[in-house]
N, C-alpha and C positions, 0 to 999 in steps of 0.2 A: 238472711234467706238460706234455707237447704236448698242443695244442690240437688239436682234430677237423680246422680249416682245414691245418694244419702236417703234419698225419700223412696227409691226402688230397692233397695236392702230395709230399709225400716219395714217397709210392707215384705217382704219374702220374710224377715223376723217375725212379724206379728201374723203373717198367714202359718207358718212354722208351729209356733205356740196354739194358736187358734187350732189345726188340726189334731195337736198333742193332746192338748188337755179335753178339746169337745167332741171330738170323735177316735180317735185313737184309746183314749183311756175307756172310755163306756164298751168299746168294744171291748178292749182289753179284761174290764171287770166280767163282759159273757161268759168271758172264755174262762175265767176263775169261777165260775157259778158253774159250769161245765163241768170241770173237775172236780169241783165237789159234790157235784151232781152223781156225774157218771164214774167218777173214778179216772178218769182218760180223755183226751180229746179226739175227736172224728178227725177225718183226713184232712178235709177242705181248712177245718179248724188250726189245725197243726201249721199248715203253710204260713196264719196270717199272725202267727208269733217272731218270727226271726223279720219279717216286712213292717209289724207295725215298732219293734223294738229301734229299726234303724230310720224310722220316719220320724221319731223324737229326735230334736235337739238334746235333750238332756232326760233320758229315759228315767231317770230315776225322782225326778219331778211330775213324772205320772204316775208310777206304784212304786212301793219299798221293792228291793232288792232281793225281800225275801219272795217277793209277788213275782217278780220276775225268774227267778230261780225256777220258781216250781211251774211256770209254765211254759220254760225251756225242756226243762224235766218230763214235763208232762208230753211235749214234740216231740222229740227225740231231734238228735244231734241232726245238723241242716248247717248245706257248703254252701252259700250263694241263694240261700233262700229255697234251696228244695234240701230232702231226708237226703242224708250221706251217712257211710259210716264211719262210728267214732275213729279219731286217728289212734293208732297203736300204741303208741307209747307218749312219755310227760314230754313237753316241751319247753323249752326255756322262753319265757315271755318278757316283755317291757312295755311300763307305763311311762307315761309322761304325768306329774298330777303334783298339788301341793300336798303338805301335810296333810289338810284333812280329807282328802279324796284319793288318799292310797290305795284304800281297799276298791276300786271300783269294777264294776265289769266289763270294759271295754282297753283289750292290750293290744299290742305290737308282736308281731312276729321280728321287725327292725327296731334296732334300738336306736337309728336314725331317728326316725320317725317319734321314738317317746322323747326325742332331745329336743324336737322342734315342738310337739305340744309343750315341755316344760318351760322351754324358753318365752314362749305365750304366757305364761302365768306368772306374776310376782309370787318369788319363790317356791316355783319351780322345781324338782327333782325329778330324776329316772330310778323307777325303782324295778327290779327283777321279781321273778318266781321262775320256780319249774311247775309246771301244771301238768298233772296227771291227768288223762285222758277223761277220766270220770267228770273233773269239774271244768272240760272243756264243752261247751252249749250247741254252742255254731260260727262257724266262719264266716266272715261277709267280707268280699272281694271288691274293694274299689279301686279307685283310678290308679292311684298314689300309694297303697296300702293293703296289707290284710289284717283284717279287722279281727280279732278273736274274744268273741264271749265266754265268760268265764264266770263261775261259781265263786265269788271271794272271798263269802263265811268262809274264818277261820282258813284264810290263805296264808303260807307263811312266805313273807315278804320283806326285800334285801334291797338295802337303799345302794345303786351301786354310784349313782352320782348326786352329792347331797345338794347342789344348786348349781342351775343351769343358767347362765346368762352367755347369752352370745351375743356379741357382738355386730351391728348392722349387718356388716357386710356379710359374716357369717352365715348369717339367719337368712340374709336372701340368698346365699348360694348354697345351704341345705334346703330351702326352699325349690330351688330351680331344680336340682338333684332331683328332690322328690315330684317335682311338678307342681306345688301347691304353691297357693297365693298367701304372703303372710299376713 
């Protein structure tokens, strides 16, 4: 038998998914008909790209990366889900990710924080960049973290820890550190 905790995470999963794919995406494709429409997105329009990109579990199971790019591009740079301006100069960023999702768009300002996603994954790594302002999207400030989207076409990227395994005890005390549940 699932337990009560099991069968109320399987549902926030599948209500997750369920928004991603049947309403977050279709919106998502508006807003791409928009810009090739109008060349640009309206105001109201702009807001619900940095809200509907963190409403994905796994954003890039709703559009390619290059969909998303361009309709970060097309908002203009957003701190916390409203227009900010670009930050001034590159920043030195960190992932957490395996081999095949090095290039993704979602980094670390802490390189705590990309140890503990890696350690999440069978093999695991922390990989760096510096990221220039340009292919910086928007910032999204959560509890635990700041979140920074980023342009990864063609990002050039430096493996600085080639596998990340910690050990239990570890992993829950960079967890408690950071606030997060492993």
């Amino acid at each position: 038998m699932v337990g009560g905790d099991s069968v109320a995470e399987f549902g926030a999963q599948l209500l997750e998914r369920f928004v991603a794919h049947h309403v977050v995406g279709p919106v998502l494709g508006l807003l791409l008909d928009e810009i090739h429409r109008r060349g640009a997105l309206g105001e109201a329009a702009r807001a619900l790209v940095p809200r509907a990109f963190d409403s994905c579990p796994r954003p890039s199971e709703v559009l390619e990366v290059e969909a998303w790019v361009s309709l970060f591009r097309a908002s203009g740079f957003s701190r916390d889900w409203r227009p900010a301006p670009r930050p001034d100069g590159a920043r030195r960023l960190f992932r957490g990710a395996t081999p095949a999702g090095v290039a993704g768009m979602c980094w670390s300002t802490d390189v705590a924080v990309a140890r503990w996603y890696a350690a999440k994954r069978p093999g695991g790594m922390v990989v760096s960049a510096e990221v220039e302002p340009e292919r910086q999207l928007a910032e999204l400030g959560l509890d635990w973290e700041r979140l920074v989207v980023v342009d990864p076409i063609g990002l050039d990227v430096e493996v600085i820890e080639p596998r990340v395994e910690l050990l239990v005890a570890e992993r829950e005390a960079l967890a408690r550190r950071l606030g997060v549940w492993t």
